[in-house]
C-alpha positions as CSV (number, residue, x, y, z in Angstrom):
1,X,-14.0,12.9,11.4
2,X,-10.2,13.1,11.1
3,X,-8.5,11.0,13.6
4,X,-4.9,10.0,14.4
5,X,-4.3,6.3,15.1
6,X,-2.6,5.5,18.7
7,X,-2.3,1.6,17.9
8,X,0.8,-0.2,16.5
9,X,-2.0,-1.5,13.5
10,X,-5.3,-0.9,13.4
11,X,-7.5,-2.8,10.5
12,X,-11.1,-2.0,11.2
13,X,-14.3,-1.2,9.5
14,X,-12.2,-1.5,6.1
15,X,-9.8,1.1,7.4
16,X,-5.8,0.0,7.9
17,X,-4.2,2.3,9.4
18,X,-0.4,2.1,11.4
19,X,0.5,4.5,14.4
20,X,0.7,8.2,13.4
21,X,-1.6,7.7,10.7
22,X,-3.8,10.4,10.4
23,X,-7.4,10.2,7.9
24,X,-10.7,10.8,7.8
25,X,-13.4,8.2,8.3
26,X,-17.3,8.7,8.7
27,X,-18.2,10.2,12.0
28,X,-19.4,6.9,13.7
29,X,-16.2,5.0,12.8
30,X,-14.5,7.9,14.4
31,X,-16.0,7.8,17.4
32,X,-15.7,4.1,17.9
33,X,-12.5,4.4,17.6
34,X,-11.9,7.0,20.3
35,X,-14.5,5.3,22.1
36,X,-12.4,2.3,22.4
37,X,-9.1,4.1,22.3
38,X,-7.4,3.1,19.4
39,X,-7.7,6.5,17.8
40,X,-8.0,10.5,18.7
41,X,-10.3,13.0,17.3
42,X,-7.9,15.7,15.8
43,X,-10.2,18.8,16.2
44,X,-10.4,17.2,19.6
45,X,-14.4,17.2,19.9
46,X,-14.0,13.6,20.3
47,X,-13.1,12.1,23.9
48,X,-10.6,9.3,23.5
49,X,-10.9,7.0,25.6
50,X,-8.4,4.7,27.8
51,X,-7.3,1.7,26.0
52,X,-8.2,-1.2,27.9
53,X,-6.8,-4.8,27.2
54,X,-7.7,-8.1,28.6
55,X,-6.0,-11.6,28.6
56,X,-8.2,-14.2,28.4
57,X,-7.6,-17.6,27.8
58,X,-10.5,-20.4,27.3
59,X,-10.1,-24.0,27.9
60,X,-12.1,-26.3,26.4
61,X,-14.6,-28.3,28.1
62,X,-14.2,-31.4,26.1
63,X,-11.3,-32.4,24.4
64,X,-11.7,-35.5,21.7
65,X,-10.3,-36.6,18.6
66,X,-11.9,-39.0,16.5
67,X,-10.2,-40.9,13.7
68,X,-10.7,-44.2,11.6
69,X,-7.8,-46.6,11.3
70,X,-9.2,-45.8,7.3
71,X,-8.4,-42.3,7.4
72,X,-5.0,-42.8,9.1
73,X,-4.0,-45.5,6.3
74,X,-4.9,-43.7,3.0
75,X,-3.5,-40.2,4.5
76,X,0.2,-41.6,5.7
């Protein structure tokens, strides 16, 4: 399938591509990619899809940092 990336980069499935690139890749790469919006079918047979982003940001349950006075001498 050729397709045209939309993204600023896109490095997936051993492909790099930058925006406006436009290459072939095996039909199931291509359809990912329009799939998930980062790319569009250029024969058009492909649906791209809407690009969606989400910010998500984890906090840790437990924070804790364990040190020996030994490791703290014989490193400083």
């Amino acid at each position: 399938m050729k397709v045209k990336v939309l993204e600023e980069r896109l490095s997936s499935d051993g492909f790099l591509g930058e925006r406006g690139d436009v290459f072939t890749v095996p039909d199931h790469v291509g359809e990912k990619w329009c799939g998930l919006g980062w790319a569009e079918d250029v024969a058009g047979q492909c649906k791209t899809s809407e690009r969606c982003v989400r910010s998500v940001t984890v906090n840790p349950k437990k924070l804790s940092q364990q040190q020996s006075t030994e490791e703290v001498s014989s490193n400083g």
